[in-house]
C-alpha positions in Angstrom: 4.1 -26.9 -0.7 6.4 -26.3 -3.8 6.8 -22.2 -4.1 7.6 -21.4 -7.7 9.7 -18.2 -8.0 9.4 -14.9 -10.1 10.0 -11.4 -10.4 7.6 -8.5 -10.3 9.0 -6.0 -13.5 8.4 -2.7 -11.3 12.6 -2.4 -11.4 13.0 -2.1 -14.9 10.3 1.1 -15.7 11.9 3.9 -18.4 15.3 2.1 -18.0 15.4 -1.2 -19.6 13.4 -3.0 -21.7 11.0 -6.0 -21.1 13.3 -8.1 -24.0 16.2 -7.4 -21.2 14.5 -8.3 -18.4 13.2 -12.0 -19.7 16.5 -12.4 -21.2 18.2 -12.0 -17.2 15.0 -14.0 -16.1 15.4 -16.9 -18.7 19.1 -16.8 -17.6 18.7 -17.5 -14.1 15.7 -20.1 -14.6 12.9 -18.2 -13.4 10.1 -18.5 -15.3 7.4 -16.7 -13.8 6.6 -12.8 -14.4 4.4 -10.5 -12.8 3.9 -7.7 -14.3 3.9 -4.3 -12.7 1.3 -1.0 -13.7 3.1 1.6 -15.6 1.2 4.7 -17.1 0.8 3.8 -20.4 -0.7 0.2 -19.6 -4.3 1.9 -19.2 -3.7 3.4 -22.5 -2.1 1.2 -25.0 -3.9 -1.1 -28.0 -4.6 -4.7 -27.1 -1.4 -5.3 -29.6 1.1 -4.5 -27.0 -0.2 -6.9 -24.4 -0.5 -9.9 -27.0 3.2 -9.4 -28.3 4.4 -8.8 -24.9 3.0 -12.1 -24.0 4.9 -14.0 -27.2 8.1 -12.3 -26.2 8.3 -14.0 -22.6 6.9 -17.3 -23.7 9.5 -17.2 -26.9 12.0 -17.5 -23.6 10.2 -20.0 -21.7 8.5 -17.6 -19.2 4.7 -17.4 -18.3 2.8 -13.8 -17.4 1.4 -15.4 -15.0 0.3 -12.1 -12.6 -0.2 -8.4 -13.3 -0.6 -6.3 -10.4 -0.3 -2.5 -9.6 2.8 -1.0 -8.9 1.8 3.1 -8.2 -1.2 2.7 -6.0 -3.0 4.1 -8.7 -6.6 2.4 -8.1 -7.7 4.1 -4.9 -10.2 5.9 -5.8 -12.5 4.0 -4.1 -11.6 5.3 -0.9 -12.1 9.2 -1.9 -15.6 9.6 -1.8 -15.4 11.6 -5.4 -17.8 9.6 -7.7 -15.1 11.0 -10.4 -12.1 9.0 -8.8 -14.5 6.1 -8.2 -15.3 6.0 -11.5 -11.6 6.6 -12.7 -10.1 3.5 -10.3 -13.1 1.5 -11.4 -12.1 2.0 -15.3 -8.4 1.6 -14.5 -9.8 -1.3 -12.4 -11.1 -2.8 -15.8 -8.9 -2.2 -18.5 -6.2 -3.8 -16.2 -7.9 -7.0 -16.1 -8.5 -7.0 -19.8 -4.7 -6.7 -20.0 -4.2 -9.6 -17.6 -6.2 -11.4 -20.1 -4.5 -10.2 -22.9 -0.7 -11.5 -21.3 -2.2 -15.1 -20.5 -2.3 -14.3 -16.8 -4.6 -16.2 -14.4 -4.7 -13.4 -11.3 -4.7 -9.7 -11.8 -4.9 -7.6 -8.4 -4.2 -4.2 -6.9 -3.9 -2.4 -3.6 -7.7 -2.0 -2.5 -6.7 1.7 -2.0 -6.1 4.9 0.5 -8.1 6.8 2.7 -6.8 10.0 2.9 -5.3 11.0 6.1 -7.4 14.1 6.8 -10.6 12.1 5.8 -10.3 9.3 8.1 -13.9 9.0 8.6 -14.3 7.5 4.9 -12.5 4.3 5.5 -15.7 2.0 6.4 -17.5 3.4 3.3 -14.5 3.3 0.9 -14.2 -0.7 1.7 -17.8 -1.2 1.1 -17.4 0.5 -1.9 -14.2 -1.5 -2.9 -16.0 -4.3 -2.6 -18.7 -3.8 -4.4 -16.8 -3.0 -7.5 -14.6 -6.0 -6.8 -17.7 -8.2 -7.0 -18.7 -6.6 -10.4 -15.1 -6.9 -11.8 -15.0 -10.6 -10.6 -17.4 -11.4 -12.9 -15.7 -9.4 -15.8 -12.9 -11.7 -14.4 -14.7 -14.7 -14.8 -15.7 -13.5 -18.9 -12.5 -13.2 -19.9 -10.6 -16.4 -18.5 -9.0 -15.3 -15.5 -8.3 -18.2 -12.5 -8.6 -14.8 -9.8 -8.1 -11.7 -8.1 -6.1 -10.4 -5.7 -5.3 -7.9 -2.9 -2.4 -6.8 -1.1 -2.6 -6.4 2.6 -0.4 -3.1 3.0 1.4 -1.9 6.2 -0.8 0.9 7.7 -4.3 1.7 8.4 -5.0 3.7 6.2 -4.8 1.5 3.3 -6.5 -1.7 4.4 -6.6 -4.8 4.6 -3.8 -4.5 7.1 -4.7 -6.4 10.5 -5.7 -10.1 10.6 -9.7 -9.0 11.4 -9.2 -6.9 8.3 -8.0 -9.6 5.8 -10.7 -12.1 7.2 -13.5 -9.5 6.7 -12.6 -8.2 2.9 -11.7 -12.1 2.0 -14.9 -13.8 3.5 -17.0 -11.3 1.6 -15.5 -12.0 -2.0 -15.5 -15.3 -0.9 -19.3 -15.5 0.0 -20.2 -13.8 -3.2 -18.0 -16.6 -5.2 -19.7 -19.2 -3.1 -23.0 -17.7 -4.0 -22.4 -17.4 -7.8 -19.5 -19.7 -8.9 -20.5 -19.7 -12.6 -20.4 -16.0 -12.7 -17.4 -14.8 -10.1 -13.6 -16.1 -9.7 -11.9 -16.9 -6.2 -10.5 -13.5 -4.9 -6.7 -14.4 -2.7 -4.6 -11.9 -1.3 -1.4 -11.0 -3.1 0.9 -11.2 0.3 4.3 -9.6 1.3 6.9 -11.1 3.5 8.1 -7.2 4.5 4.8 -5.8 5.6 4.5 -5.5 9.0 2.7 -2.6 11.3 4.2 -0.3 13.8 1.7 2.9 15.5 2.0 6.2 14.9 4.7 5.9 17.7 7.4 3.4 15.8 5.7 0.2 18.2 5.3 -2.7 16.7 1.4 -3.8 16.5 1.6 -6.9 13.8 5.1 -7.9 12.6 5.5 -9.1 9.2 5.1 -12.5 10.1 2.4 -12.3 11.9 0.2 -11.1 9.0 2.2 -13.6 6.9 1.1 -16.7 8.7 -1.9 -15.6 9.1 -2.5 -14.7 5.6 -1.8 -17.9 3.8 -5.3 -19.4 4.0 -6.0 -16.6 2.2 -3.3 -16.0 -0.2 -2.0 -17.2 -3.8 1.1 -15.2 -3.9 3.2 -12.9 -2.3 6.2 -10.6 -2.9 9.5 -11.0 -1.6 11.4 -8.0 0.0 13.4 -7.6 3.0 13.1 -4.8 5.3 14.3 -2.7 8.3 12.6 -3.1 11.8 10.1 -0.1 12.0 8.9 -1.6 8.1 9.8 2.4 6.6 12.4 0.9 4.0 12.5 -2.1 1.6 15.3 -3.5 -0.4 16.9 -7.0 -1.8 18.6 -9.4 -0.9 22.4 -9.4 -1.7 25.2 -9.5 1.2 25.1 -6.2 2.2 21.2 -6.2 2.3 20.8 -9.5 3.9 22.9 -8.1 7.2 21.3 -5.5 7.5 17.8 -6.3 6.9 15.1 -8.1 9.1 13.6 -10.6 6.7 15.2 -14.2 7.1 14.4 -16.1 3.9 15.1 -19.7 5.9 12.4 -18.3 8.2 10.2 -17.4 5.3 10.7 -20.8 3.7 9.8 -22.7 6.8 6.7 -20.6 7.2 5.7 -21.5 3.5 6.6 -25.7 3.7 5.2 -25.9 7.2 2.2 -28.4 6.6 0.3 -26.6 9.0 0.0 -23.9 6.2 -2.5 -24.7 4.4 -2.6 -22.6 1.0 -5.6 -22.5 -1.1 -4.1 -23.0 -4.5 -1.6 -25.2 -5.6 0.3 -22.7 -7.8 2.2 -20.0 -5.2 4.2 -18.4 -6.5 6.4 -15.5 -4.8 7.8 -12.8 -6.9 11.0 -10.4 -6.0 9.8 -6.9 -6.1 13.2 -4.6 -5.2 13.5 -1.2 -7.2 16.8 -1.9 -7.5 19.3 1.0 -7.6 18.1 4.7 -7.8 16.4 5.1 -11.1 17.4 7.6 -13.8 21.3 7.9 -13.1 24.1 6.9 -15.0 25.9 5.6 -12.3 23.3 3.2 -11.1 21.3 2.5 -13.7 23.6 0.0 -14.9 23.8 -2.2 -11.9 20.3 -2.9 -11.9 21.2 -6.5 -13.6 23.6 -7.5 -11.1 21.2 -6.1 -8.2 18.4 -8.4 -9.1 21.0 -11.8 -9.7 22.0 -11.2 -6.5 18.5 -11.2 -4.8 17.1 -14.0 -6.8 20.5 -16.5 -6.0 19.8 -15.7 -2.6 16.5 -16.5 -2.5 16.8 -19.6 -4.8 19.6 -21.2 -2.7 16.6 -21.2 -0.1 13.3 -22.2 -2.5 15.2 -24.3 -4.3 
């Protein structure tokens, strides 16, 4: 399996501009962007999204993937028919701007249920899913390849364990069996940091575990390293790479092994760092250097 590489544009929100970013990406030859939520996304004309689009393919990139970035869609898990009916519009309007962009997957977070109200979690993933099914098919109208999920680190926003993953996957998957004219394939989105350690600091699942096991399943995932409890993620420069967890030679043999069997052809894994603290003037400005750093390392790996 050949992974393409690209970056997710969460690092460059109300500090640079998306003409900077493609402009580093085009620079280091990677050509595939997945774009990140921000606020006004949900908001903005159609315009936006269809220049947007011109300016990374007038530098050789491809949109390929918009996904959220602020865990703003989980308001399926409240049990408010108000925030239902909010994550379900914002649901929408983001695949409409996948669309727009030229992208072929748009996904989220399924969403969180609220620590106090642990008791809504089986209802707020039947209700997930039953949107899901109903936005495949608006999926499906306007050209998209997919959708996707991300498998997060705690149990409170699932899909998180293997049985988890299996469970929401199989039922998108049934419905697409069912009605292939009308749906699109739904893949999770995965991440080579999330792992899941107890309310104690143990270790139930490391990252890997729901990794490998998540391939079958997956189109693309995020790279990030970590710490060993999973409570911090960061890049990949020197400093980062000894003291993180995540070995990208690990990663790499977990991707090629041909006993992973992916279901698309196209993975691609995107970089998602924040970079350096956002909003000062002393690190602001090494944002550039921060991400150069992390996508040489991984490309001397994914060559």
């Amino acid at each position: 399996m050949n992974i393409e590489l690209g970056l997710k544009t969460d690092c460059i929100e109300t500090r640079y501009s998306f003409e900077w970013l493609f402009d580093l990406l085009a620079a280091e030859g990677i050509h595939n962007v997945q774009v990140g939520s921000f606020y006004e996304l949900y908001v903005l004309e159609d315009s936006y999204f269809t220049e947007l689009r011109e300016k990374a393919e007038s530098r050789g990139l491809r949109i390929k993937s918009v996904f959220t970035a602020h865990r703003e869609l989980g308001g399926f898990f409240v049990g408010d028919p108000r925030m239902e009916a909010a994550a379900r519009k914002g649901f929408e309007r983001l695949i409409e701007v996948g669309a727009l962009v030229g992208a072929d997957y748009v996904g989220s977070n399924p969403g969180a249920v609220y620590r106090d109200q642990a008791g809504n979690k089986d209802q707020g993933t039947q209700t997930y899913l039953r949107h899901l099914k109903e936005l495949s098919r608006k999926a499906k109208a306007l050209g998209l390849k997919g959708l996707t999920m991300e498998p997060m680190s705690c149990m409170a926003e699932p899909p998180t364990t293997p049985e988890e993953m299996q469970y929401y996957i199989s039922t998108m998957r049934q419905d697409h069996e069912t009605s292939p004219e009308e749906t699109v394939p739904t893949y999770l989105c995965g991440d080579i940091s999330h792992g899941l350690c107890d309310a104690e600091q143990q270790e139930v699942f490391s990252n890997l575990d729901l990794f490998k096991v998540g391939i079958p399943m997956m189109n693309e995932f995020h790279f990030k390293n970590t710490d060993a409890i999973y409570s911090s993620t960061f890049g990949f420069n020197s400093q980062e790479i000894e003291k993180g967890t995540v070995d990208l030679q690990e990663i790499y043999k977990i991707c090629t092994d041909p006993t992973s069997v992916w279901p698309v052809d196209d993975v691609v894994g995107y970089l998602e760092i924040m970079g350096p603290k956002i909003g000062r003037d002393y690190s602001d400005p090494h944002l550039g250097d921060e991400l150069r750093k992390s996508l040489r390392a991984i490309k001397s790996i994914f060559r």
